[in-house]
N, C-alpha and C positions, 0 to 999 in steps of 0.2 A: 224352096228348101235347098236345093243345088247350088247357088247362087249363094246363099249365107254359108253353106260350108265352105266353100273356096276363098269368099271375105274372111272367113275364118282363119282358116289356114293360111293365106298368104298374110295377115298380121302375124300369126305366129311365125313365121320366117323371117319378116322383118325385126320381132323382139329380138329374134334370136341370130342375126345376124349383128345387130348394136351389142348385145352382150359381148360377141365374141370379140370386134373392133375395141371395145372398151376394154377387156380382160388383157389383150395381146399390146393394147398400149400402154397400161401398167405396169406390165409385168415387162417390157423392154425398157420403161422408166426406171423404172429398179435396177434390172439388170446394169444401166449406166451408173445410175451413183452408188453399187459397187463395187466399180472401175474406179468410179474417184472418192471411193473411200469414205463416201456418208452414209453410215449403213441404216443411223435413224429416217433419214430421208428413202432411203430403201425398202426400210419395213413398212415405210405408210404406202406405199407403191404396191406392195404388195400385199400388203392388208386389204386395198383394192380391187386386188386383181382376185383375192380369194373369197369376197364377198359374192363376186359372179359368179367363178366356177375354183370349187375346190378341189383341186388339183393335188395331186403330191408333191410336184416339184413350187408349187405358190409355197405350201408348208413347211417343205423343209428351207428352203429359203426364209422364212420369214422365221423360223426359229435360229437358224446361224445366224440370221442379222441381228437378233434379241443378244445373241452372247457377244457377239465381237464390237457392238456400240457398247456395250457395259465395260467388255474389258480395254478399249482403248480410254473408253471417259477417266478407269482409274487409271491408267497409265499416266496419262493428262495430268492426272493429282498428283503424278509419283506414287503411288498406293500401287506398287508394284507385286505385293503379293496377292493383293485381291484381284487386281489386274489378271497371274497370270492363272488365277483358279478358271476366272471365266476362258481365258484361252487354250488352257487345258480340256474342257470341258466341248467347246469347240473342235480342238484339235483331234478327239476323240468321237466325234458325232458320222456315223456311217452315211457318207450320201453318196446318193445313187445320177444326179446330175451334173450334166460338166459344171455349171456355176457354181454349186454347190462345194464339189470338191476341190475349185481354186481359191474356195474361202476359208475353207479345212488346211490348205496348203500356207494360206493366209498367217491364221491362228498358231499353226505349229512353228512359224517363224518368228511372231508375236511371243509366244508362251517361252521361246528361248531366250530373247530378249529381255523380258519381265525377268526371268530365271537369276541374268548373269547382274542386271541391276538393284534384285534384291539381295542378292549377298555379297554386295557392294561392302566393308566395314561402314559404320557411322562412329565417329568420334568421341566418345564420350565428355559432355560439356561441361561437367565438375572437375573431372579428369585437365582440361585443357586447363579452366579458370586456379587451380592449383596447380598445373606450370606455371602459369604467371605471376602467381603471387613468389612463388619462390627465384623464378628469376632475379640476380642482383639489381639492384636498382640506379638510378644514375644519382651520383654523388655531388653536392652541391658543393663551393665552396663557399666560407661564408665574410673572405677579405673578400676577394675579387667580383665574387658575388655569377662567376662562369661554371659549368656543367664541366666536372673533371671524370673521365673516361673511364667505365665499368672494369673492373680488374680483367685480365686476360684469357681466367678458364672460363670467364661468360659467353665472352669473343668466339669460343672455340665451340663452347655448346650449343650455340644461336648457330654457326657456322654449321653444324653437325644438323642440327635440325633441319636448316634451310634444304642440306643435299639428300634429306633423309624423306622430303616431300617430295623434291625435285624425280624421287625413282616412279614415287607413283605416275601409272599409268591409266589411260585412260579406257573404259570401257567401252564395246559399241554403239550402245546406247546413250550414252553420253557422247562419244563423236558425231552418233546421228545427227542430234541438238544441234549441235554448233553448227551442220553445215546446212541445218534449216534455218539459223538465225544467217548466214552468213549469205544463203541465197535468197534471204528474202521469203521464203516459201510461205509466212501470215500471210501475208497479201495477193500471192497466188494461189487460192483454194483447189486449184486445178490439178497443178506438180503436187507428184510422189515421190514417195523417196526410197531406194534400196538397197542394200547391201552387199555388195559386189564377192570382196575379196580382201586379202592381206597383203601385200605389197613386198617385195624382195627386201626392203628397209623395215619392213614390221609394221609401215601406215595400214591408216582402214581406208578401201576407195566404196565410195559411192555415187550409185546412176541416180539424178535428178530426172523425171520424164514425166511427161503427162498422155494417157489414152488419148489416141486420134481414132474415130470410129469411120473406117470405110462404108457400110454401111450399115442396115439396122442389124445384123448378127454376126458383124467381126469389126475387130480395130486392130492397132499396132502402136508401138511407144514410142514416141517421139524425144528424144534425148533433150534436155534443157540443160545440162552439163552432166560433167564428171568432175569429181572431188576426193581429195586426200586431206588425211588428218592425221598429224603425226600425236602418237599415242605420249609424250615427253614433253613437247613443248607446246601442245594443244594447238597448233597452225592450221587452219583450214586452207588451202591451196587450189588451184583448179588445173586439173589435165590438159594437156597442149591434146 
């Protein structure tokens, strides 16, 4: 009878040492891809980790990661208002773990972002298509059978409009864009991107970096460039 309690027992320490090895590899699995910013890959991580042991900080983690995959997917779409409900919604969520509230810190930068690109103007496209029906038209002639040149107040209105685009500027969410297409960033899943500051000239600069993990519970940013966008002539440039 002594003998079967101690086989007992010592299985029960071994279950229960593989729970803990499984839950703690999870839950560090997560924690990295939301360093690089796949929070769906995240929450199945920690859906994981909370199937063992239901923790609070598995929970509250796995509910931040539910809002901020949803409001980056619309973002993605451009559906920037619904975007920034979920980031708001985020950005408002009390947590009580360090990971947690760099995700909160996340959201609140997100939620501003979504903010200043949904009250972007959009164009109205009847509006445009009756500018252009009333624009003068080009005049044929019908000896020479050559295109004789639109009277002068057209010249000046085409002229007016051209400088009248030209002030628009650009937003930082749209600067962002550009200098992910411009570094390439589809194809390096890895690189992040941030938003630094405003420049003495009025550009937007941005840190490109990706998480280097020293080891399994710290890392540091490794710079992959610095970038400027001039908000006029949409130029992406890179920092000396």
């Amino acid at each position: 009878m002594k003998r079967l309690l101690i086989f007992i027992l010592m299985m029960a320490l071994i279950v229960s040492g593989c729970t803990t090895r499984s839950y703690d590899s999870n839950m560090e699995l997560g924690k990295s891809q939301v360093e690089e910013g796949n929070y769906l890959e995240a929450h199945e991580a920690f859906e994981l980790a909370y199937k063992e042991d239901q923790t609070g900080e598995t929970k509250e983690l796995m509910e931040l990661c539910v809002l901020l995959a949803d409001g980056m997917k619309k973002y993605e779409e451009q559906d920037f208002e619904a975007a920034q409900v979920f980031f708001e919604e985020a950005a408002a969520y009390k947590a009580n773990y360090e990971k947690g509230k760099l995700m909160v810190q996340k959201a609140i930068g997100m939620s501003s972002e979504a903010g200043e690109a949904s009250a972007e103007p959009v164009e109205d496209t009847e509006a445009e298509q009756s500018r252009g029906e009333s624009e003068d038209p080009v005049i044929e002639s019908e000896e020479e059978d050559e295109p004789v040149e639109a009277p002068a107040t057209s010249k000046l209105a085409d002229k007016g409009k051209s400088n009248k685009d030209s002030d628009k500027t650009l937003t930082k969410a749209q600067a962002e864009n550009l200098v992910k297409d411009y570094a390439d960033m589809e194809n390096y899943p890895q690189l992040q991107i941030q938003y630094d500051r405003e420049d003495e000239k009025g550009d937007y600069i941005f840190q490109v970096f990706e998480m280097v993990n020293d080891s399994k519970r710290s890392g540091h940013k490794a710079t992959w460039g610095w970038y400027g966008v001039n908000k006029k002539t949409k130029e992406v440039y890179e920092l000396m």
